[in-house]
Each structure stands twice: as C-alpha cells, then as structure tokens.
N, C-alpha and C positions, 0 to 999 in steps of 0.2 A: 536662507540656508536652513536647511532641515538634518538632522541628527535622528539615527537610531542605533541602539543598543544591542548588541549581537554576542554571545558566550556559547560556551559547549554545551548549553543542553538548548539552545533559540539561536542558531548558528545562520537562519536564512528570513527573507523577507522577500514578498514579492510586490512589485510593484504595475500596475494597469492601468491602459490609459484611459485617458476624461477627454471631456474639452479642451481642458488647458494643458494637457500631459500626454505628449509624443515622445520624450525623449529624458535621458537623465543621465545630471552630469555630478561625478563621485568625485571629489575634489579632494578628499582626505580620510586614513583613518589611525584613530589613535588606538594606542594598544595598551589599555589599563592594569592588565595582569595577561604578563608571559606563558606562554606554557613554559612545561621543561625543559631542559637543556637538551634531551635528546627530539623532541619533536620541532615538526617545523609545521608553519601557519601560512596559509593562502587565500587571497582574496580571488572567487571566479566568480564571474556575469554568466547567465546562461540565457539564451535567447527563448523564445514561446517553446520550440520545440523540446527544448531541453537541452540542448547541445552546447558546450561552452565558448563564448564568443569573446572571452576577457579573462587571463590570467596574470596573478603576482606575487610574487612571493615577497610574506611582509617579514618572516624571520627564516633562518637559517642555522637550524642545530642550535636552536637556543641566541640567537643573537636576532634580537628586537628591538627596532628605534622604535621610539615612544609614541611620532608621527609622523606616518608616512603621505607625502604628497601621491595623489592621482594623476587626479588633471584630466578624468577622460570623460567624452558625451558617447552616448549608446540612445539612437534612433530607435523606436517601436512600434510594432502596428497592434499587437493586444496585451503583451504584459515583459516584465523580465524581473526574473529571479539572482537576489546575489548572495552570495555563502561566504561565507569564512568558514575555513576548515582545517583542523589540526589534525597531523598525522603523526603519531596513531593518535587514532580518533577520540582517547578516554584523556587526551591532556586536555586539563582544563585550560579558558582562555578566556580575558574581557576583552571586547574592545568597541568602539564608538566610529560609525559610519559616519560623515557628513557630505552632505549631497545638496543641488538642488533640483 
C-alpha cells in the first residue's frame, strides 16, 4: 500500500505506467482537516485524455467521515490523474490517498 498526501494548494497527482503499472486501485482516503461547513470535497479519476472517469463525494456541506473506503481499480494504457477538490475552491482541506 502506498499513501500520498494531497491539500488545497497540491490537490492532484498523476500517476504513469511502467512495467509493473497498468492499473491502480484507491482503496481509501482519510480526511485530516475538513474544509468548512459550507464547502463540499470530491475525489475525481481523470483518464489520459482528461475526461473524468471516477467521482465521489467525500463530504457534504461540511459533514466529513474521517475515512472513507474506495474500493475501486482503474485500468491504464499511459497515465491517470486523481484530484481532490473543494468547492469553492479557497477551502482549505487535508487529506491522505491510499492506494496500491
């Protein structure tokens, strides 16, 4: 299992494949620090082209579990991009991907 660290000003990561890396499964993400009460926070997959192939809302108007399960594989043939993103976009937010 691998872990990356994602907040409002490093909101994304991209991930490309290798030899050993076709595919990648998001298994969980914890949410260290909330945004505000009025914002809400989303986990999106975007495929190579940029297009979103994976959404979830990890809070709602301020109501955020600590840890949310995934559970999902995403297939690739050169890379994918995954964001967290809080709307509006100036709440601050932590929180911790884990993946393998």
């Amino acid at each position: 299992m691998e872990t990356i660290h994602l907040n409002h000003l490093n909101s994304a990561f991209r991930i490309s494949e290798s030899e050993g890396r076709r595919s990648l499964e998001i298994s969980s993400v914890s949410v260290e620090k909330e945004p505000d009460a009025s914002a809400t926070l989303k986990l999106i997959v975007l495929d190579e082209k940029d297009v979103p192939i994976y959404s979830q809302e990890l809070s709602d108007g301020g109501e955020v579990h600590s840890s949310i399960d995934i559970n999902q594989e995403f297939a690739f043939y050169d890379h994918l991009t995954v964001r967290i993103i809080a709307e509006p976009e100036s709440s601050p937010f932590s929180a911790t991907l884990t993946f393998k």
